[in-house]
N, C-alpha and C positions, 0 to 999 in steps of 0.2 A: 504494500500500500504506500501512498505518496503523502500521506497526512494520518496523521494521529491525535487524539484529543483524549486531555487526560485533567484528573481533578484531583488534587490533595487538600485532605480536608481535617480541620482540628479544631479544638477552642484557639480562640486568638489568645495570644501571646504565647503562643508552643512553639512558635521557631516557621513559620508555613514560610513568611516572606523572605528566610533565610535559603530555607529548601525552594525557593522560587529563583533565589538568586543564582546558588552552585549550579543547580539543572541547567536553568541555564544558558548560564554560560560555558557549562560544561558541551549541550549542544549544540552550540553557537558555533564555540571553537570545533566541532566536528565538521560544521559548513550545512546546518539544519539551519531553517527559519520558524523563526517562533514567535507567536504576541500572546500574551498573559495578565488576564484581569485578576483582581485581588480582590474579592470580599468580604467587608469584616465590620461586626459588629463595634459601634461606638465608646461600648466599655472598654476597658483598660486588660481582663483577662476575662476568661471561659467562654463565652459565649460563642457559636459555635462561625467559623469563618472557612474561607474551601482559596483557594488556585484553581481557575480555569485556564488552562491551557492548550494553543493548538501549534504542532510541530509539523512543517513542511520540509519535503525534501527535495523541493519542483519551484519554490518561489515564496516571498516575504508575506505573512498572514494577516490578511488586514481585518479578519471579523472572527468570533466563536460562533461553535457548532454545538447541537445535542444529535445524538447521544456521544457517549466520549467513549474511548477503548479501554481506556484506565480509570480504575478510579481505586486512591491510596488514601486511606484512613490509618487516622489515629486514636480515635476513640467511637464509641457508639452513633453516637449522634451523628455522622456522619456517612456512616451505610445506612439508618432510618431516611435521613434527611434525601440523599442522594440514588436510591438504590433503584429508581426509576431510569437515569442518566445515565445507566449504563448497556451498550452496546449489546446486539448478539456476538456470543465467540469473544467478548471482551475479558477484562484479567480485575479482577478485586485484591488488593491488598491490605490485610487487616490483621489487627493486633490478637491474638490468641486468647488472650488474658480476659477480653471485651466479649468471648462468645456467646457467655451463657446470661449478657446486662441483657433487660427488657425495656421497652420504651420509656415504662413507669419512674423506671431508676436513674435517669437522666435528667439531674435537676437544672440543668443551666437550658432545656427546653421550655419554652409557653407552653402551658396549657392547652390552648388554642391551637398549634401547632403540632402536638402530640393528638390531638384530638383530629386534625383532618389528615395527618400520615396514618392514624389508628383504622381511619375508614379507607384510605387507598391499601392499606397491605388486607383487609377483610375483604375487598374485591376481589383480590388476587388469594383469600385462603390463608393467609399466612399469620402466624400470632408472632407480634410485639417483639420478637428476642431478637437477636444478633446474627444467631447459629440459623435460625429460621428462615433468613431473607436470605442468608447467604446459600441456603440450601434449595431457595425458589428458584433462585438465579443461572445456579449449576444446573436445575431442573427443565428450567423453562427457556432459558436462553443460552445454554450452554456455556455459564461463564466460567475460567477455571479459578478458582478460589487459593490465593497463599495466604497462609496462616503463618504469622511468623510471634514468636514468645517475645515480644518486644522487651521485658521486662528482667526475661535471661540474658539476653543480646547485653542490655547497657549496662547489667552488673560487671558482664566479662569486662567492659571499658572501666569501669569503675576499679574494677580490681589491677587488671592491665596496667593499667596509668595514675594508679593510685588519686583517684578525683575524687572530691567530696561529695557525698551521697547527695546530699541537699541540692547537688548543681546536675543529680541524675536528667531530668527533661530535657535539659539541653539539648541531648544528641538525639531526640526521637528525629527532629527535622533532617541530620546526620543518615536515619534507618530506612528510613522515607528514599532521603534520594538514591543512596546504594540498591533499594530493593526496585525501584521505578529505572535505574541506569540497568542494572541484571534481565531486567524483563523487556528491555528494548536493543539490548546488546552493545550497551555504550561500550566504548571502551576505556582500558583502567587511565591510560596517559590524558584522556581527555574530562574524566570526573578527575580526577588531579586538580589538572588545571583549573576546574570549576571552584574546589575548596582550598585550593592555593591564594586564588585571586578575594575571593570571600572573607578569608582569614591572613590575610596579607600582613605579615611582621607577628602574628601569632603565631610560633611554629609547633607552641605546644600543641595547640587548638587543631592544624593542619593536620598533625604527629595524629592524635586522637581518632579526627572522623576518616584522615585513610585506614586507620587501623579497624575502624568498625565497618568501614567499605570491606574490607578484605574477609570480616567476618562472614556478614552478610553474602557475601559475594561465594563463599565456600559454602554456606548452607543450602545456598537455591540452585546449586546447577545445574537441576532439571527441570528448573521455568527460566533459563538462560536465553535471551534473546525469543520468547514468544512468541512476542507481537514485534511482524518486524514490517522494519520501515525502511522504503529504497534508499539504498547509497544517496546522499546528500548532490546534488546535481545543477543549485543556484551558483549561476556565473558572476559571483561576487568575490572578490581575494580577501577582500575587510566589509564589514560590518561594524555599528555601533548598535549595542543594546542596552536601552537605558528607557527610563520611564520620561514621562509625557514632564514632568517636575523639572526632570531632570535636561533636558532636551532645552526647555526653556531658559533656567537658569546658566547655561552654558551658552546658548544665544544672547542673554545679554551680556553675559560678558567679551564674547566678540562683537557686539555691536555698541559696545563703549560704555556701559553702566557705571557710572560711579559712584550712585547712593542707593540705595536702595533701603525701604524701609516694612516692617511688618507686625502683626498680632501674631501669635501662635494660631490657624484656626486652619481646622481640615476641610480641602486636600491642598490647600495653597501652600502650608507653613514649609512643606520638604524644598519646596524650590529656595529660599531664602537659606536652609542649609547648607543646600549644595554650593551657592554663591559663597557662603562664608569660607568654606571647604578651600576654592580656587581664590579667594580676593583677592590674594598677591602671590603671584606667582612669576618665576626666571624662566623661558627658555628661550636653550638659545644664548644665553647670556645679554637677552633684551626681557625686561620687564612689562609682565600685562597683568595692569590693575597702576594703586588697590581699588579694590572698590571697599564703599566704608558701607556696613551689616547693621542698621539697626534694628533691635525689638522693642518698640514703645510699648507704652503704658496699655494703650488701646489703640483701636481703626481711626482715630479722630487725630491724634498725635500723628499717626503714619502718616494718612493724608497728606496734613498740612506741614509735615517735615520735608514730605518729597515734593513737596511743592515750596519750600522752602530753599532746598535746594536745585531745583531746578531753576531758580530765579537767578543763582551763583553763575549758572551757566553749563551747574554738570549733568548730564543725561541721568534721570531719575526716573521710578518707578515704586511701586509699592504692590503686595500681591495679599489678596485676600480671598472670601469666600463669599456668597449671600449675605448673611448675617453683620461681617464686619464691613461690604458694601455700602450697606446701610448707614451706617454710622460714619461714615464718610461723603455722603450727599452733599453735606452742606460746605465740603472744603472741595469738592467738584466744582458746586456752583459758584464756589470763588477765586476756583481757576481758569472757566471757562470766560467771567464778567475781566479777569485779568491776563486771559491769552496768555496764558502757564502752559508749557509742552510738557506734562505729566502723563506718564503711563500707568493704569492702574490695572494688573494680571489679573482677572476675575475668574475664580475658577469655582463655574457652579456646584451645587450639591443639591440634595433633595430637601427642599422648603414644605410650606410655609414655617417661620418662625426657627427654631435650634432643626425641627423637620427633623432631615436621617443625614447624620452627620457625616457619616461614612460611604454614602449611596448618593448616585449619579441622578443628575437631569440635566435640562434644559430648559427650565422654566423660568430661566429669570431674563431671558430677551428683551421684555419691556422695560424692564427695571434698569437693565443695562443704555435704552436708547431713552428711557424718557427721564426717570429719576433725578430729580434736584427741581428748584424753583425757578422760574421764570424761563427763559430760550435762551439757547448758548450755542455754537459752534461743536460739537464732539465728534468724533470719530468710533464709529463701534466695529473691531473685526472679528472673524473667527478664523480657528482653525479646526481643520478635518482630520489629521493626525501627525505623528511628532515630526514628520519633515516638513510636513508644512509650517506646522509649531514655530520650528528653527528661525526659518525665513519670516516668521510673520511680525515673531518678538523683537527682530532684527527692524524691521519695518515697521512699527510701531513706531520708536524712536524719530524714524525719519521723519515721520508725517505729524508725528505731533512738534518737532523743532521745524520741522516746513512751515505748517500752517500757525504753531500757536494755538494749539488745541491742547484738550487733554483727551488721550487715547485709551481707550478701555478694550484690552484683548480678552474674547471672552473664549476660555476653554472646559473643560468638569470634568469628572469624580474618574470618567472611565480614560481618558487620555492622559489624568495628571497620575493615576497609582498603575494603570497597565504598563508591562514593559513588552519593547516591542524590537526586533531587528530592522536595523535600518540603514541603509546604505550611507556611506559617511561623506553629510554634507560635502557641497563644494561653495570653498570660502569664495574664489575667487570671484561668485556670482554676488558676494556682500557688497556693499554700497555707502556711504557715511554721506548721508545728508543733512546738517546741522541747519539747514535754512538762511534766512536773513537776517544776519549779524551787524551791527552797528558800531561804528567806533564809538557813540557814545560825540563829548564834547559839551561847550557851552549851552549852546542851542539843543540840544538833543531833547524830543519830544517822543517818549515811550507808544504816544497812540497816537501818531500822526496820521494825519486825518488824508495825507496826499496818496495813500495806499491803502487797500485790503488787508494787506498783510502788515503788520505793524513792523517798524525798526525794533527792530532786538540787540538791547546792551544786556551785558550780566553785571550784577550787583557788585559792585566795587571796580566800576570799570574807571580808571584817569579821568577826574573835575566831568563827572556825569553825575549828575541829580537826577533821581526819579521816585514818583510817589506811586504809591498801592493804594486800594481801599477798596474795601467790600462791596461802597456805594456805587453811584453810577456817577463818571470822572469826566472829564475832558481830555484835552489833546496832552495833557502832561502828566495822566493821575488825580488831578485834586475833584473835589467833590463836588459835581456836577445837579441840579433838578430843572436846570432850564430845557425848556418842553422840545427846542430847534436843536442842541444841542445831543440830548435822549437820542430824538430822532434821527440823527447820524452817527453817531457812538454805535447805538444799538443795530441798523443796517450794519453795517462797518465788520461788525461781526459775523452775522446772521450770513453776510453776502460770502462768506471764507466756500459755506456747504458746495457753492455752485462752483469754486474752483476748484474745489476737492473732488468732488464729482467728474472735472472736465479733466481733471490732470491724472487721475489715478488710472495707471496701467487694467483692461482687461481682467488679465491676471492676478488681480488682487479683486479683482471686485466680484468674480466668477468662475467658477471651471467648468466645460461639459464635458460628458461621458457616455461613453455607448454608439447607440447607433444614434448618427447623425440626424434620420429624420423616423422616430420614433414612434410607434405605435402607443406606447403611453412614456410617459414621464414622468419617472420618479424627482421630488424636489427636496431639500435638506441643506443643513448648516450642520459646523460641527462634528462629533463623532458619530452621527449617521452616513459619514460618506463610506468608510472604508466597507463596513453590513451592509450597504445600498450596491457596491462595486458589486462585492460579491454576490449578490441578489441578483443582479441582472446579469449577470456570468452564466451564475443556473438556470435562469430563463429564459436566454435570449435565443437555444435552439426551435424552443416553440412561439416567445413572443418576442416581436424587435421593443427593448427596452432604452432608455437614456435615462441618467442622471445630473440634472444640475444641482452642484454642489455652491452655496451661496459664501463670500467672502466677508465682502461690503455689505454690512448691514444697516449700517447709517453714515452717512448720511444713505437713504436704497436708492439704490442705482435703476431709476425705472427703466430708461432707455434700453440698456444693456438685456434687463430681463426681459423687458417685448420683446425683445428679439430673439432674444434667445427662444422663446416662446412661442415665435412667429409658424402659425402651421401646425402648431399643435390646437385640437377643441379642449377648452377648460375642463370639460368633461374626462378629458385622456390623462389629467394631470393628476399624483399623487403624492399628498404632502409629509414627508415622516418626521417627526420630533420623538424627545424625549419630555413629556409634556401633557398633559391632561386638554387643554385650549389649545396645543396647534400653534403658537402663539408665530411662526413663520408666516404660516396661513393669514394671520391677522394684519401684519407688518404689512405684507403683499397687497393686501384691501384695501389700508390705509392707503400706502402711497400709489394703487395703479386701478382701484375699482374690482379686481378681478377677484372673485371670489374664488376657491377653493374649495368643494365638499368633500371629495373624494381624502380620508387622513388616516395615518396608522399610528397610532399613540401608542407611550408606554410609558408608566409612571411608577410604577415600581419599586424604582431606584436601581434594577440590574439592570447591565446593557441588553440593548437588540441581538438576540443571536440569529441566525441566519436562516435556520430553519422556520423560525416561526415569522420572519419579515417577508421568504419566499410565500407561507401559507397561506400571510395577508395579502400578498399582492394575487393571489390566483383567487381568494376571496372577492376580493374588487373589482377584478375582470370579470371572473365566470359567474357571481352570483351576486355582480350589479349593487354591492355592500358598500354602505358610503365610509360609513366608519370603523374600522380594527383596531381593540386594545390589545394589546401583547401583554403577556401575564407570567410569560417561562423564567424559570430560574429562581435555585433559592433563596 
């Protein structure tokens, strides 16, 4: 087979995103292509969290599938939870120790949850145990079952390596990937490599989990390479694999960041890590950075510190979530009235209100174009996934020191924690567009009124005066209510959208996909493009499909989308979000009339997997369905 799809699953804080990492990278370096979602409960430990993952040997994985071939468990909850997700002729890997738990005895399960898995296993005959499912499964689906004594395994390390009992769980993530590399036929120099790089300057740590590899690896060599997967065959020599966080925070810093400020608040906070990680850095024996890290008090401090900074003149940003969005409104609204090029990385999560902290959407589109008081100037973009990412965070910068805007890149849950292989950027396509700089001088007027685009000095520029203020100013800053005056100040601004509009590349503002003149039309922003790729991949031997993936969200680029448009009936067109409202659909109305019924929602908080996006769209076509919620996944 050319792809594999596999699920490890545990209470959160057991090590999953660890065994997310070795695997890997461990497949990585073998020249497999792999992207991998992470789900995981908002608490701090138990609650039960899984790795979806899909491994290609033909080409870079832009979406997940059900059913999977693997599915690796480390405790109960995780063959009740998942024992549907698994393939025919697939491989279960489960803890020995956990056979004989029944659903009952799984206290980090809802009620409610235990209650509607208790009626799908009664459908299928099966009572509540461990041993039970895993014995439907052998039965009914032919799946082969390892049972490994998980709890003999890590005494041997235990005793081996002389480790303190109390630090026993650490290595379950350790048993996990050794037993999931045996069952696909990794081989030993390339899981090496995976917990080399993972445990880097640890070599105790290294020393340990090869040793419980080699355990593991002695125990099972009659499920040794299983399930096998074609020789790796992507004509790529390098790869980067890094998460959607991480992709970003690495973009700003090739494209000049030098403040950056934040709240702790999920799924935004990792990217401010990874910046602190690189802020100054040699190679080469030429320096790139620093950039200076901070974490304020709150969203209202970040705000208005990177806009504080960005008045200096250094390319600034701030990254948050919904919630600390919000709390930054009102330092948006007084960087737009002062033509502040502020970038602010908004990476959705599932709302309303704290919502699901950990769980993806799309639902805050409006919030991102309309939020703050009065009209102002902004820039809204997305990205589709992390190489767009790269390029976009890069381009953000430009456009908001071009125009004097503040830029809001809007990404989520399942772009910023998925890690994904990806071809390594090329820099040479980067660009530094710092916009309209000023020398400043006697005379120098910050809002002059002879241009659109305001003269830009930075704050302590040589015998330059300039005033700020919240209120509404004149040509220098000072505090304006004269009615003629409003009324050119405030065009002045307002008039930026229509050159943003006229100057922005195509390419930023749109991408299409597919068959060029489409029998229907898929439409999306965000991480529905890579699921939508793949969706009309599989349908397009029976329907000609397209997808326009949207960029430019504000100012919306109508022109562009009629046309893109042009030739398709409203009726052929289909809108997907991550979103209860559709809220693309909505945008589209707003600025072009066109309505939208045909939608496939999914609110959930898990991503779109592929299989149930293909079911909606053949829903829509053959049984004339306007609206599909997607519901899969646990």
């Amino acid at each position: 087979m050319n792809e594999v799809g596999l699920i490890i699953g545990g209470p959160q804080g057991s090590g999953l995103e660890t065994s997310m990492n070795v695997l890997g990278r461990a497949l990585a370096s073998r020249g497999y292509g792999l992207i991998a979602d992470r789900e995981y409960f908002s608490n701090i430990t138990g609650r039960h969290s899984y790795i979806h993952m899909l491994i290609s040997s033909i080409d870079l994985p832009r979406s997940l599938r059900y059913p999977v071939e693997i599915l690796a468990s480390t405790d109960a909850e995780t063959i009740f939870t998942h024992f549907n997700d698994v393939a025919e002729r697939g491989v279960v890997i489960y803890d020995k120790s956990q056979a004989g738990k029944s659903i009952d005895a799984v206290p980090s399960m809802e009620d409610y949850t235990k209650d509607r898995i208790k009626s799908i296993l009664r459908e299928h005959g099966i009572e509540p145990i461990v041993s039970n499912v895993i014995g439907y499964l052998e039965k009914e689906k032919n799946v082969t079952s390892i049972e490994i004594d998980f709890p003999s395994m890590i005494r041997k390390i235990i005793e081996r390596y002389k480790v303190d009992p109390r630090q026993a769980s650490r290595y379950v993530s350790g048993l996990i990937v050794s037993a999931i590399s045996v069952v696909l036929g990794l081989e030993g120099e390339f899981v090496r490599y995976g917990i080399e790089q993972q445990f880097k300057g640890r070599a105790h740590l290294v020393e340990q989990n090869l040793g419980l590899y080699e355990l593991v690896k002695d125990s099972l060599t009659s499920f040794k390479n299983i399930v096998k997967i074609d020789e790796p065959a992507i004509r790529l020599s390098k790869v980067m694999l890094l998460t959607g966080n991480d992709i970003v925070a690495i973009a700003k810093i090739v494209g000049g960041l030098r403040y950056q400020s934040y709240y702790p608040i999920t799924p935004a906070a990792d990217e401010s890590s990874v910046i602190e990680k690189y802020e100054y850095e040699e190679i080469g024996g030429k320096v790139v950075g620093p950039v200076v890290v901070m974490q304020t008090e709150d969203e209202i401090a970040a705000i208005n510190s990177a806009i504080g900074a960005a008045l200096t003149g250094a390319r600034s940003s701030t990254a948050t979530s919904g919630p600390g969005f919000d709390l930054m409104v009102e330092g948006l609204s007084w960087a737009g009235a002062n033509e502040v090029p502020v970038v602010i990385t908004y990476y959705q999560r599932g709302g309303p209100s704290t919502g699901q902290p950990t769980r993806g959407s799309q639902s805050d589109l409006m919030n991102a174009v309309f939020a703050a008081h009065g009209e102002f100037a902004r820039i809204v973009i997305s990205s589709g996934d992390h190489t767009e990412a790269f390029y976009d965070a890069v381009e953000a910068f430009n456009m908001a020191e071009k125009y004097q805007v503040p830029v809001i890149h809007l990404l989520d849950k399942f772009l910023a924690n998925s890690i994904a292989s990806i071809p390594i950027p090329d820099i040479s396509k980067i660009r530094i567009d710092r916009g309209k700089v000023s020398p400043g001088g006697a005379n120098y007027k910050r809002f002059d009124m002879s241009s659109t685009i305001s003269p830009r000095a930075y704050l302590g520029t040589k015998n330059t005066i300039m005033w700020y203020t919240g209120d509404e100013h004149d040509e220098e800053g000072h505090i304006s209510e004269d009615p003629e005056k409003r009324l050119k100040m405030y065009s002045k601004r307002m008039e930026k959208m229509k050159i943003i509009l006229e100057e922005t590349p195509l390419n930023l503002k749109m991408s299409a996909h597919g068959e060029k003149s489409p029998d229907y039309l898929l439409l999306g922003w965000g991480s529905t493009k890579g699921v939508s790729l793949d969706a009309i991949d599989k349908l397009n031997s029976r329907i000609r499909l397209g997808y326009l993936n949207l960029k430019l969200l504000w100012p919306f680029p109508e022109r562009e989308f009629l046309e893109a448009i042009r030739g398709i009936p409203v009726n052929k067109i289909i809108a997907v979000e991550h979103s209860y409202g559709i809220n693309i659909a909505s945008l589209i109305a707003m600025s072009t009339g066109i309505i939208i019924e045909k939608r496939i929602a999914k609110f959930t908080g898990r991503p779109i997997l592929l299989n149930e996006l293909v079911e909606a769209i053949e829903k829509i076509i053959y049984r004339n369905e306007k609206r599909v919620v997607l519901e899969y996944g646990a």
